[in-house]
C-alpha positions in Angstrom: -80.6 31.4 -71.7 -78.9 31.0 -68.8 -75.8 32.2 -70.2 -76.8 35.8 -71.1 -78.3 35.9 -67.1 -74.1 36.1 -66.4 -73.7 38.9 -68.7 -72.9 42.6 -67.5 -75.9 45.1 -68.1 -73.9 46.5 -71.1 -73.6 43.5 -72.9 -77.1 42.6 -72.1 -78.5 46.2 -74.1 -75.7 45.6 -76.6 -77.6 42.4 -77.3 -80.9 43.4 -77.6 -79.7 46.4 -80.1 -78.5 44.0 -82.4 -81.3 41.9 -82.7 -79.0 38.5 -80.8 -81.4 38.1 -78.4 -84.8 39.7 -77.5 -86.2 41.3 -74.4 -88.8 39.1 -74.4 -86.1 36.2 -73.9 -84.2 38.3 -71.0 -87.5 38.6 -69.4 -88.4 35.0 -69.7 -84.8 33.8 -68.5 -85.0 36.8 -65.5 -88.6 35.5 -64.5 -87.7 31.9 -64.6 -84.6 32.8 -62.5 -86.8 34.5 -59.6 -89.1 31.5 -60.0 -86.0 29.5 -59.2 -84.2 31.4 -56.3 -86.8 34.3 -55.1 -88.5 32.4 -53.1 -85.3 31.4 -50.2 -83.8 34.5 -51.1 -86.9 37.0 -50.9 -85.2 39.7 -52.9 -87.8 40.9 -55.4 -91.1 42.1 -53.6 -94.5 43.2 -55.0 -93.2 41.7 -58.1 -95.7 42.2 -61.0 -97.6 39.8 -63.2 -95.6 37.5 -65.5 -98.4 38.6 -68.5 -97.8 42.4 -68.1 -93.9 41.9 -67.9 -94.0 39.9 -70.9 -96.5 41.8 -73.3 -94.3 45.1 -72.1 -90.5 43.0 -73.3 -92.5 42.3 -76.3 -93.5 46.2 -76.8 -89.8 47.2 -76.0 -88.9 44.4 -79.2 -91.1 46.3 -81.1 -90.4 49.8 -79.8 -87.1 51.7 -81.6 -84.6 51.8 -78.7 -85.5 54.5 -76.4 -82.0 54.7 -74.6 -79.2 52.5 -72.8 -81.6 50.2 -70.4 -83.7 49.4 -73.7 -85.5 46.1 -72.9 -83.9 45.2 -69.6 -85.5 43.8 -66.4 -85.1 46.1 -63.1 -86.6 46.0 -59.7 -86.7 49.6 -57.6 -85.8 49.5 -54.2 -88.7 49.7 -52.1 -87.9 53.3 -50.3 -88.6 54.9 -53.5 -92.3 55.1 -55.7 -92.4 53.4 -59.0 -95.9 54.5 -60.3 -98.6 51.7 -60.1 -96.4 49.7 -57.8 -96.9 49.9 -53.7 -94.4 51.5 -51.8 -94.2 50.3 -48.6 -91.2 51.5 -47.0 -91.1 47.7 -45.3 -93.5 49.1 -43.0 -96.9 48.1 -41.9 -98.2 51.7 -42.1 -97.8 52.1 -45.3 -98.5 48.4 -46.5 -100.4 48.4 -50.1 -100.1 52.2 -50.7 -99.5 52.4 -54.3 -97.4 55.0 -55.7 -99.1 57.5 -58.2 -95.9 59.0 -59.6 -92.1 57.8 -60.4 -89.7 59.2 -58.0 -87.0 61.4 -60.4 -84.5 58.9 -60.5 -87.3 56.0 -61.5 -88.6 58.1 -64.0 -84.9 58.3 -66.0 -84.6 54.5 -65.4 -87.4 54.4 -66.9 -87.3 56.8 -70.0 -84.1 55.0 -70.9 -85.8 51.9 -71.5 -85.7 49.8 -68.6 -89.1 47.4 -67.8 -89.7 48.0 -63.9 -90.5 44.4 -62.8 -90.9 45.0 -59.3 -89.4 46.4 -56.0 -86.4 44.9 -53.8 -86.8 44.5 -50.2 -85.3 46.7 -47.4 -85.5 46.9 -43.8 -88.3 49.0 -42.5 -87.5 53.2 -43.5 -84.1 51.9 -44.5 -83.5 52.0 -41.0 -80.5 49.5 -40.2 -78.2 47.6 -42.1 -80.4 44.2 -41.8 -83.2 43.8 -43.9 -85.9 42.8 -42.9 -89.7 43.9 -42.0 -92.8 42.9 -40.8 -94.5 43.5 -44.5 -92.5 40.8 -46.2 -90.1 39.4 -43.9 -86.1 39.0 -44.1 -83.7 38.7 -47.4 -81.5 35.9 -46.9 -77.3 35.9 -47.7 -76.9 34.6 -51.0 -73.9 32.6 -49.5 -75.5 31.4 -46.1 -79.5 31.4 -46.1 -79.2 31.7 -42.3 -77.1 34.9 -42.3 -78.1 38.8 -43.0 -77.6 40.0 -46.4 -77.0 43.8 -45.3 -79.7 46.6 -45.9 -80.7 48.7 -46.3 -80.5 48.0 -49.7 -80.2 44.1 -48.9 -82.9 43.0 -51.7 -81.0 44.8 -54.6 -77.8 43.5 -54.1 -79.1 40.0 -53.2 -81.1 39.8 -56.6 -77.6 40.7 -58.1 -76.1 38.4 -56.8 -78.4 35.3 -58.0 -78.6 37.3 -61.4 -82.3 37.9 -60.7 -81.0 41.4 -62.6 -78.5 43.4 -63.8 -78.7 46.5 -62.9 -80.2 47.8 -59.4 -81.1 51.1 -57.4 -80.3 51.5 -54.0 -79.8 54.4 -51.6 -77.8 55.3 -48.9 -77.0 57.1 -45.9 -74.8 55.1 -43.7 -73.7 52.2 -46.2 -76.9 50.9 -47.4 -75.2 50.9 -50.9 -71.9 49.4 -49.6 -72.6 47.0 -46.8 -74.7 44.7 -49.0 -72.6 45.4 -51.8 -69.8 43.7 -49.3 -71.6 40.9 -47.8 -73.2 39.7 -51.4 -69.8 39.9 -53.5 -71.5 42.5 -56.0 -70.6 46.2 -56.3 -72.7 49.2 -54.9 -71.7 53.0 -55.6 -72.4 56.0 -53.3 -72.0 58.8 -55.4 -70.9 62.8 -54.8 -74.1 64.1 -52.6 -76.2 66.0 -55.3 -75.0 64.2 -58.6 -78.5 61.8 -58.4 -81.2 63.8 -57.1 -83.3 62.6 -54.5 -87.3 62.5 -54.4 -89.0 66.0 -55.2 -90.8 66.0 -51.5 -90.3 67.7 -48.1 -86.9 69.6 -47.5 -84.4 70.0 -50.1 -81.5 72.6 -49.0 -80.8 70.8 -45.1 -80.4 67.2 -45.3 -77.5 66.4 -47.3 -76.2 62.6 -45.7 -78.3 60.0 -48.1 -78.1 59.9 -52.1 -79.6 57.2 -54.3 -76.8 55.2 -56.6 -76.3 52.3 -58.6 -75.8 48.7 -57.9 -74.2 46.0 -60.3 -71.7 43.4 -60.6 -68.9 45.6 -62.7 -67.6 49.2 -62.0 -68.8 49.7 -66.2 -72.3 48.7 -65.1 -72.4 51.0 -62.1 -71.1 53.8 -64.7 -73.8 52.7 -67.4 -76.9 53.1 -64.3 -74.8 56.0 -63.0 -75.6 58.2 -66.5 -79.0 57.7 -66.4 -79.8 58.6 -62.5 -77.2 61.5 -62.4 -77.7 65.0 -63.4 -79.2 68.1 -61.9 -83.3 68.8 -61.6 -84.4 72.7 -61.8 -86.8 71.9 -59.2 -84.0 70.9 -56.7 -81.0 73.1 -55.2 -77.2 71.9 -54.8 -77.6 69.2 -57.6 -74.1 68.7 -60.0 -73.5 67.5 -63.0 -71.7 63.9 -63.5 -67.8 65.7 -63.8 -65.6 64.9 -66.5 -63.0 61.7 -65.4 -59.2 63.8 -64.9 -57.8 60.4 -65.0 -57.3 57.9 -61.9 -54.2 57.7 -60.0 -53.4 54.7 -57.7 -52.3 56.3 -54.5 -54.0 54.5 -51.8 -54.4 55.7 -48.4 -55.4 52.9 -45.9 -57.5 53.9 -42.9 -58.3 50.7 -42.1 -59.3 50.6 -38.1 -59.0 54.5 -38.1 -55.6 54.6 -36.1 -56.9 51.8 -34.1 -60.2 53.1 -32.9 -62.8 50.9 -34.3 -62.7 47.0 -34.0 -63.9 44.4 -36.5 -64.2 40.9 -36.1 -61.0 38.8 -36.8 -60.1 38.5 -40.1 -61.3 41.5 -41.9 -58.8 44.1 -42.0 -56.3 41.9 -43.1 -58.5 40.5 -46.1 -59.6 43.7 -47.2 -55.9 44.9 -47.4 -54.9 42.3 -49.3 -57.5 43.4 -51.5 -55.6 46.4 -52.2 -52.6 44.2 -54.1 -54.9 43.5 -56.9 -53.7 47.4 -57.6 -50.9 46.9 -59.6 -48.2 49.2 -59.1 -50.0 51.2 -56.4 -48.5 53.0 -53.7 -50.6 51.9 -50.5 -49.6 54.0 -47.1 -51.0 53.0 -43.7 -52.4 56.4 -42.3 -52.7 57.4 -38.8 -56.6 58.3 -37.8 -57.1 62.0 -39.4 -59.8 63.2 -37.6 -61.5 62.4 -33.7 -63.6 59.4 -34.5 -65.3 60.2 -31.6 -66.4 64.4 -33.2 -67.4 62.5 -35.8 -69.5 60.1 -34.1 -71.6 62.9 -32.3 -72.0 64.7 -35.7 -73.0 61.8 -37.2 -75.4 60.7 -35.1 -77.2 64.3 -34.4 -77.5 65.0 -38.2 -79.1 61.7 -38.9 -81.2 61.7 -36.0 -82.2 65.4 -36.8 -83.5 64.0 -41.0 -84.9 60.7 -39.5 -86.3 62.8 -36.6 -87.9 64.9 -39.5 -89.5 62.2 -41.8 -90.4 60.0 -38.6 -92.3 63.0 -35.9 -95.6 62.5 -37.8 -96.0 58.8 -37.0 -94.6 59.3 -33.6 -96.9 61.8 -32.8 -100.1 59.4 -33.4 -99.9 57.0 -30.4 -101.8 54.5 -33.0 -98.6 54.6 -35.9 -96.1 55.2 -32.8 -97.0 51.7 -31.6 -96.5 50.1 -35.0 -92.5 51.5 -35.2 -89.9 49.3 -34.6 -87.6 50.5 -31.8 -85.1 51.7 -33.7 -87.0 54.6 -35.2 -88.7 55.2 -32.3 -84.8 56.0 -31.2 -84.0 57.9 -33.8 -86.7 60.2 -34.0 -86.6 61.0 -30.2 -83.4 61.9 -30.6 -84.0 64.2 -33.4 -86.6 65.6 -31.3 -84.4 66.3 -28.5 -82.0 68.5 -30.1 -81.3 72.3 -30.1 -80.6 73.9 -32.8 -76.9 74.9 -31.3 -76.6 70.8 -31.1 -76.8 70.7 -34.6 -75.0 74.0 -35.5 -72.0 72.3 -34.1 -72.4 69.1 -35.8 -72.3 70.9 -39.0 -69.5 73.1 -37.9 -67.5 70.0 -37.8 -69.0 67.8 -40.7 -67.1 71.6 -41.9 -64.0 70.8 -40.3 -63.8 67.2 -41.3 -64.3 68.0 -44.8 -61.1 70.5 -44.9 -59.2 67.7 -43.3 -60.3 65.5 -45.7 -60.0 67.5 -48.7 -56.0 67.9 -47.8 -55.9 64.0 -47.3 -57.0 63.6 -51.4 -53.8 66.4 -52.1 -51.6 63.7 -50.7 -53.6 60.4 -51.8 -56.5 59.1 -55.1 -57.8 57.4 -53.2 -59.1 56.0 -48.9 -59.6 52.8 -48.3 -61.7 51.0 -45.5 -63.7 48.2 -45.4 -67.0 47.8 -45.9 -68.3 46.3 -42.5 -66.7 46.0 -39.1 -67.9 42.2 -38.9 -69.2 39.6 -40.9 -72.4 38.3 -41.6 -74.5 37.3 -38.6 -77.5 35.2 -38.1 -80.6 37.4 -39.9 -82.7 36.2 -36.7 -80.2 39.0 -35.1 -81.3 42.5 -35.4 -77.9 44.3 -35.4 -74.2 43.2 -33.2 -74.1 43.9 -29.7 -70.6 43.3 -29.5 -67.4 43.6 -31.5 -64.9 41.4 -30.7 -65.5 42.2 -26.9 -66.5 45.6 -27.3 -70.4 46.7 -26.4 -71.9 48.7 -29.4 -74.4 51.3 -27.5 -76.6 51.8 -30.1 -78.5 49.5 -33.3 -76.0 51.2 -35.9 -72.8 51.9 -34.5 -71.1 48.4 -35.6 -71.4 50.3 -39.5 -69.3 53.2 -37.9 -66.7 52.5 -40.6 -68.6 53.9 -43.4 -69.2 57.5 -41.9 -66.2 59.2 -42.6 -67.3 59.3 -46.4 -71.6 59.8 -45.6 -70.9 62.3 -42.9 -69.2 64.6 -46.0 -70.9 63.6 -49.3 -67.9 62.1 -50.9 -67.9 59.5 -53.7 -67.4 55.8 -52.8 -67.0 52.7 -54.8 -68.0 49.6 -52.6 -65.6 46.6 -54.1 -65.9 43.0 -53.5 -63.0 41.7 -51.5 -63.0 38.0 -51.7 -64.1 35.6 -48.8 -63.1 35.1 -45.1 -62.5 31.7 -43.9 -66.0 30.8 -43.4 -66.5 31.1 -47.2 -68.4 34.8 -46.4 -67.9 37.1 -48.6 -66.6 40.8 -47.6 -66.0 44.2 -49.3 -64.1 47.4 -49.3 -64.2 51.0 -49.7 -62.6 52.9 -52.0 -63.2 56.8 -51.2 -62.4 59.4 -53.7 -62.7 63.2 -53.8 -65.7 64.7 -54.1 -66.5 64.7 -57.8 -64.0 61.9 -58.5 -66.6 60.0 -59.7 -65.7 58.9 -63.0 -62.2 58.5 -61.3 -62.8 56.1 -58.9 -65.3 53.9 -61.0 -62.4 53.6 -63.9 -60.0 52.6 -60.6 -62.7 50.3 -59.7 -63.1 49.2 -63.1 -59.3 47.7 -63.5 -59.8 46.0 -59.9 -62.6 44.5 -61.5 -60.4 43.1 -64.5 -58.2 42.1 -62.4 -60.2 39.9 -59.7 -63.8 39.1 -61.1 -65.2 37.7 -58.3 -69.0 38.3 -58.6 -68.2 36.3 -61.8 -65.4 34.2 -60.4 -67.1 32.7 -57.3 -71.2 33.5 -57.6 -73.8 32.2 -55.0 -74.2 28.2 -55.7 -77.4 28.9 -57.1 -75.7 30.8 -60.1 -72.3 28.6 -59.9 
């Protein structure tokens, strides 16, 4: 069984339909693969017993086929509720509070057949691009044990990766679908803000920067996860359908180090521009920075402080919970806290501007291109880089500066493996489309897959 563990998603339904293999055996061969690697890696959390997981595979066997996850394993990230499994949010406060409802997006996962196993580790709130937490500690790199797998949604792409599943959830705000994605040679999808509705809960009309997307290990398996999430809710403004594909063109603009403005650790720009030959025929142009990185910096940071801020004043408001937050969100909701509204009036005024800018860009190009990550994996005893290749980051997230330009404006963005450095780490890239260029870019994404393969070509050694 270890063989249908390296099949796509797809294939794996497509199996199950036609009677060639049972759930029942998918679950078997997905329980005796977290048996296997779970444990170093510490991807799958609050994962449930192996006798309810097996008696529900067997109902699914029984069961006509309720839609295109029929019968196959999944774990939910561990930001969102999965009814009857705790949500913890990686944080102490809200250890062993069990969720009483799906969130939307769990319920469609689950309508269309999929068996919720469990929940995939993140960092604590999803704040960070490290995971770890004090509830159940730190997710290891599937290529380097000692090294950071990314966050914040670290445990779904590190159970990819040792084909612990398939098919993942994630979310993200600034990467947390990409930077993982990068750093555990799988693929992660950021979609349009409003094509996968978020959780029916607090504000809905002013916080547009995170979305929840798919996770696999092809572009077709992204698309297959994509269909079930996406698609507006009545009970939520600003959602859009999934759009039509128009057809994918390959002009590629490179941003690269934004006109020289950010810095990565050696090696990475010029492997994830390589990356760009396995295009075929495109036309790649090296592009001057478009916009001030530094406007939008300051808009970046005061509309996510603003949403943490809003989510976070609660607990820092009770000197009890305030003591039990880890610094980081301590920062982020004081900062929130501290702002006028005029502060984030002009934010907004140019997340405006930088969208018209950007919007022009995608008259003249398919597709932007940056990597992933400004550095490589570091030790996971590290909470986030201090430095870039001798320059001082000043705060815990601005070393994932690079994936901004698409957050900061909702666009769509396909987060590609990109092979390995010389250390034998893994690293990914960007590809930014238009907004609604969904289908676009994952069919783009889909023929880089063809051509490279490199979840399948070079998996962890646990999967090799």
């Amino acid at each position: 069984m270890d063989d249908v563990l390296n099949m796509e998603a797809r294939a794996q339904a497509a199996a199950i339909a036609t009677g060639r293999i049972s759930a029942e055996d998918l679950m078997c061969a997905t329980l005796a693969q977290i048996e296997a690697t779970n444990g170093a890696a510490n991807a799958i959390v609050s994962l449930r017993s192996t006798k309810d997981l097996l008696a529900e595979a067997r109902m699914a066997d029984r069961a006509d086929a309720r839609g295109p996850l029929h019968g196959l394993p999944v774990a939910i990230k561990d930001l969102a509720n999965a009814k009857g499994l705790p949500t913890t949010q990686g944080s102490p406060l809200f250890a062993g509070q069990v969720a009483q409802e799906d969130d939307l997006h769990v319920a469609r996962m689950r309508a269309a057949g999929a068996i919720i196993m469990g929940k995939t580790n993140t960092p604590e709130f999803g704040l960070g691009s490290q995971t770890y937490n004090p509830v159940f500690g730190v997710t290891s790199n599937p290529y380097d044990e000692t090294l950071t797998c990314g966050g914040s949604s670290g445990g779904a792409a590190v159970a990819l990766a040792h084909r612990m599943v398939s098919l993942a959830d994630g979310s993200d705000m600034m990467g947390s679908l990409r930077n993982p994605a990068g750093w555990c040679n799988v693929y992660g999808m950021r979609p349009s803000w409003g094509t996968v509705p978020g959780a029916i809960k607090g504000d809905a009309f002013l916080h547009q920067i995170s979305t929840n997307g798919p996770m696999a290990r092809s572009p077709d398996d992204l698309t297959l996860l994509l269909e079930v999430m996406a698609g507006p809710d009545p009970r939520q403004p600003h959602g859009c359908a999934l759009e039509p594909a128009r057809g994918a063109g390959q002009r590629i603009g490179w941003l690269g180090d934004w006109g020289g403005a950010l810095p990565y650790e050696p090696g990475i720009l010029a492997l994830c521009k390589a990356a760009l030959g396995a295009f075929i025929g495109a036309e790649v142009d090296a592009l001057e920075a478009p916009f001030s990185r530094d406007a939008l910096w300051q808009s970046w940071t005061d509309l996510r402080s603003w949403a943490v801020g809003a989510s976070l004043a609660p607990m820092l408001a009770d000197e009890a919970m305030r003591a039990r937050l880890k610094p980081e969100a301590i920062w982020e909701a004081e900062h929130g806290a501290a702002l006028s509204a005029m502060q984030v009036h002009r934010a907004s005024v140019t997340r405006s501007e930088w969208f018209t800018t950007a919007a022009a860009l995608f008259d003249r190009y398919d597709v932007l291109a940056m990597p992933t990550a400004q550095v490589w994996p570091f030790a996971h005893d590290q909470a986030w880089p201090r430095e870039i290749d001798g320059v001082e980051m000043d705060s815990y997230h601005r070393w994932m500066e690079c994936v901004v330009p698409a957050s900061l404006i909702g666009l769509p963005v396909v987060a590609v493996p990109a092979g390995f450095g010389e250390a034998g780490l893994p690293m990914g890239l960007q590809l930014i489309g238009r907004r609604g260029a969904d289908r676009d870019l994952l069919a783009l994404a889909q023929r880089y897959h063809e051509a490279t393969g490199w979840p399948q070509a070079r998996p962890p050694q646990s999967c090799a």
